[in-house]
C-alpha positions in Angstrom: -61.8 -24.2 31.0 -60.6 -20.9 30.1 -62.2 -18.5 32.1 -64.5 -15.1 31.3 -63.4 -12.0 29.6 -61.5 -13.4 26.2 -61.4 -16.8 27.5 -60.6 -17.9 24.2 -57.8 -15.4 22.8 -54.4 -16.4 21.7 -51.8 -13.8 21.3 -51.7 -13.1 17.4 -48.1 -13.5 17.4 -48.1 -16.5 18.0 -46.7 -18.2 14.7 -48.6 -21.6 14.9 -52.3 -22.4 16.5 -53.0 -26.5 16.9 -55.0 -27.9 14.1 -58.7 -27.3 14.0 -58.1 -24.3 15.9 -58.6 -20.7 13.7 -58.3 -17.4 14.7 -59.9 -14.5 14.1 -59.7 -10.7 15.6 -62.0 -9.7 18.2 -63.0 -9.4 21.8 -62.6 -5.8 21.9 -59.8 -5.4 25.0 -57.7 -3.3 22.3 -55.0 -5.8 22.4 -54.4 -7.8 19.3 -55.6 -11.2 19.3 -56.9 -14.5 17.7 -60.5 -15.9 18.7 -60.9 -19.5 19.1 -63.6 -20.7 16.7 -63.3 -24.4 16.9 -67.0 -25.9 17.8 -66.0 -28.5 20.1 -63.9 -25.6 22.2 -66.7 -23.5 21.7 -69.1 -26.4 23.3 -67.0 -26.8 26.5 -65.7 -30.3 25.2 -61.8 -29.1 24.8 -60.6 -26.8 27.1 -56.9 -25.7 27.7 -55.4 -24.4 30.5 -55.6 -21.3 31.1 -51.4 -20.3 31.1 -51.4 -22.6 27.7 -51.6 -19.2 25.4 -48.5 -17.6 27.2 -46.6 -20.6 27.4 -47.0 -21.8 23.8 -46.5 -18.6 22.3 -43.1 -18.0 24.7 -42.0 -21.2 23.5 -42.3 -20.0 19.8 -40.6 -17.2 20.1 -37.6 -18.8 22.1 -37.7 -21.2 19.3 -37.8 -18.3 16.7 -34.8 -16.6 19.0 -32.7 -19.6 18.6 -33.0 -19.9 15.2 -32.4 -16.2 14.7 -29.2 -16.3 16.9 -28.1 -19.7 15.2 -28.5 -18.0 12.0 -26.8 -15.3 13.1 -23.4 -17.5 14.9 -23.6 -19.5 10.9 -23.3 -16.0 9.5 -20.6 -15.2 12.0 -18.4 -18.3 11.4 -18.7 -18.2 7.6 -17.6 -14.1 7.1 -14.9 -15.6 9.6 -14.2 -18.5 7.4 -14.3 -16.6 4.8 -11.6 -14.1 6.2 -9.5 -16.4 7.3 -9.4 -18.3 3.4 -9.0 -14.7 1.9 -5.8 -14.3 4.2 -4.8 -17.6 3.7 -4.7 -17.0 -0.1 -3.3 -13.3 0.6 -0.5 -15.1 2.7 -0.3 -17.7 -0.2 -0.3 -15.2 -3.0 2.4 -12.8 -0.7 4.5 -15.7 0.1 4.6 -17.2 -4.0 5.1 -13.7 -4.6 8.3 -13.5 -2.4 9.8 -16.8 -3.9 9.1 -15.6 -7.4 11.4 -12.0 -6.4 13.9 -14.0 -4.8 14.2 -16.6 -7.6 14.9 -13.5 -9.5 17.4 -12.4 -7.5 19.1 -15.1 -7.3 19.3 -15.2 -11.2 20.1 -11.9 -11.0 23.3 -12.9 -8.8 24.1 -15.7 -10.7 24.2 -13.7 -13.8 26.2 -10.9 -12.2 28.7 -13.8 -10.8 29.0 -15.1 -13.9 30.3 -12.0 -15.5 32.7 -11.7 -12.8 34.5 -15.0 -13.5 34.3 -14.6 -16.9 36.2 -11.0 -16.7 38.5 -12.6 -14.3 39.5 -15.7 -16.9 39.9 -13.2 -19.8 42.2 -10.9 -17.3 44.3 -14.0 -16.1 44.4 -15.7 -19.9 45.7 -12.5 -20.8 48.4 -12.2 -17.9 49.1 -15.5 -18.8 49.9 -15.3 -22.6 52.3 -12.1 -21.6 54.1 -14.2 -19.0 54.8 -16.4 -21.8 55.7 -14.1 -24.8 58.1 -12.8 -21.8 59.5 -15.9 -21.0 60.4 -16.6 -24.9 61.9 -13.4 -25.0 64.1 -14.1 -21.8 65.0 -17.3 -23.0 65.9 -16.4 -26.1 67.8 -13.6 -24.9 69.4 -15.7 -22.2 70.1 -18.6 -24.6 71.6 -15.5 -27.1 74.0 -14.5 -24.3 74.9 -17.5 -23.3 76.5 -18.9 -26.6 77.9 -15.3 -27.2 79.8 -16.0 -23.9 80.9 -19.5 -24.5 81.8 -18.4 -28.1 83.9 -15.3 -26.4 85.3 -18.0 -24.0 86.4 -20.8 -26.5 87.7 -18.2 -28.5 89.9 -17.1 -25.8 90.9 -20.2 -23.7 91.1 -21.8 -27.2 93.4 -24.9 -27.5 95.9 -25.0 -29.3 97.2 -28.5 -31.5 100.7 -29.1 -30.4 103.5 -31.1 -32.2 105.6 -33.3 -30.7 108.9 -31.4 -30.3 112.6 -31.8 -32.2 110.9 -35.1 -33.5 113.4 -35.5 -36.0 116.1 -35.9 -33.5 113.9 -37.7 -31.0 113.7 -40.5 -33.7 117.8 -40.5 -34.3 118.6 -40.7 -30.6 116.1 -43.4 -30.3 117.6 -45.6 -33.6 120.8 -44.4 -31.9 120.2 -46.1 -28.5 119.1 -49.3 -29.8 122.2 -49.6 -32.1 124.7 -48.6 -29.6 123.1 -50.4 -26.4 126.4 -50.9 -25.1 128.2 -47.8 -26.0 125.4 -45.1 -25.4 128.2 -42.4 -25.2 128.4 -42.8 -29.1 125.3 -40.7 -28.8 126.0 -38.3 -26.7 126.7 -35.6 -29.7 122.9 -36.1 -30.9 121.8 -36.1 -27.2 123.3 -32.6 -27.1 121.9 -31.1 -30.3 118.3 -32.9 -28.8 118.7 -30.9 -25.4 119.7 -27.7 -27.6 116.5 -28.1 -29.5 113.6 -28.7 -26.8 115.4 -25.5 -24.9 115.0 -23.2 -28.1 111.4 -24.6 -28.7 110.5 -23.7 -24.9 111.7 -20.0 -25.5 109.7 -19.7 -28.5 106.8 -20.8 -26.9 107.1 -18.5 -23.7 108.1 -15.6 -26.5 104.5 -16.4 -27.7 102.4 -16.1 -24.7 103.5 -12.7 -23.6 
């Protein structure tokens, strides 16, 4: 049984009373309270013990604690969740952002290396066709020079046609010889005016050179 002097209060903030069991303010301590009204408590037949009140409403609000404080840790872990997906995307965003500026770059460099080569084959096409107009004109020139000195050559070391010398007498000492096998002094006289000639052409002939 609960004993005298608001045996039957509960602490009003107490969230839940048992069933059957209604509260109502009174007993005039000037602390807050609920009465219990229920007849059969009333009557003697159900008591509770007399700490019961303290206890139960202790345990509600250690209840009512943890569920603050659980709330609380969920609120915690989802602004933190929350954080961490925002930098996530921020990382995401930063890091698609960096590709995208050094795709361009590259594109950039590409371009720009492009431009380079292409400046380089015009220069060396260009080089190239003046090698070759030079190297017509040398050959030409060369090829100009060289018959000029093989034309200024021939026409100085030119050859000149011979003729057989004194053939006239050549061809009586000969007829000569083969009529007179046995008396080859009969042709002495022809052999003479043969010698006579081929001397007289040789003189002409050196008179010519110098």
């Amino acid at each position: 049984h609960i004993g005298t002097g608001c045996p039957r209060r509960l602490p009003q903030e107490c969230p839940w009373i048992p069933g059957g069991i209604q509260g109502q303010a009174g007993c005039g301590s000037g602390q807050p309270g609920l009465v219990v009204s229920d007849p059969a408590y009333s009557r003697g037949i159900i008591s509770f013990p007399s700490e019961f009140p303290s206890v139960f409403c202790r345990l509600k609000q250690e209840q009512a604690y943890v569920r603050d404080e659980f709330g609380k840790i969920l609120e915690r872990e989802r602004i933190s969740s929350n954080e961490h997906l925002t930098r996530a995307i921020l990382r995401e965003r930063a890091a698609t952002e960096e590709e995208r500026q050094k795709a361009q770059r590259f594109a950039r460099q590409l371009e720009e290396k492009d431009r380079e080569l292409k400046k380089h084959d015009a220069y060396y096409k260009e080089q190239l066709a003046r090698l070759e107009e030079r190297s017509a004109q040398f050959y030409k020139v060369t090829t100009e020079q060289y018959q000029k000195a093989a034309d200024e050559v021939s026409a100085r070391f030119k050859r000149y046609e011979t003729q057989p010398v004194c053939a006239d007498l050549q061809g009586k000492i000969l007829q000569c010889y083969q009529q007179h096998a046995q008396e080859t002094l009969s042709c002495s006289a022809l052999a003479s005016q043969y010698l006579h000639c081929v001397n007289h052409a040789k003189q002409v002939s050196l008179e010519t050179c110098l």
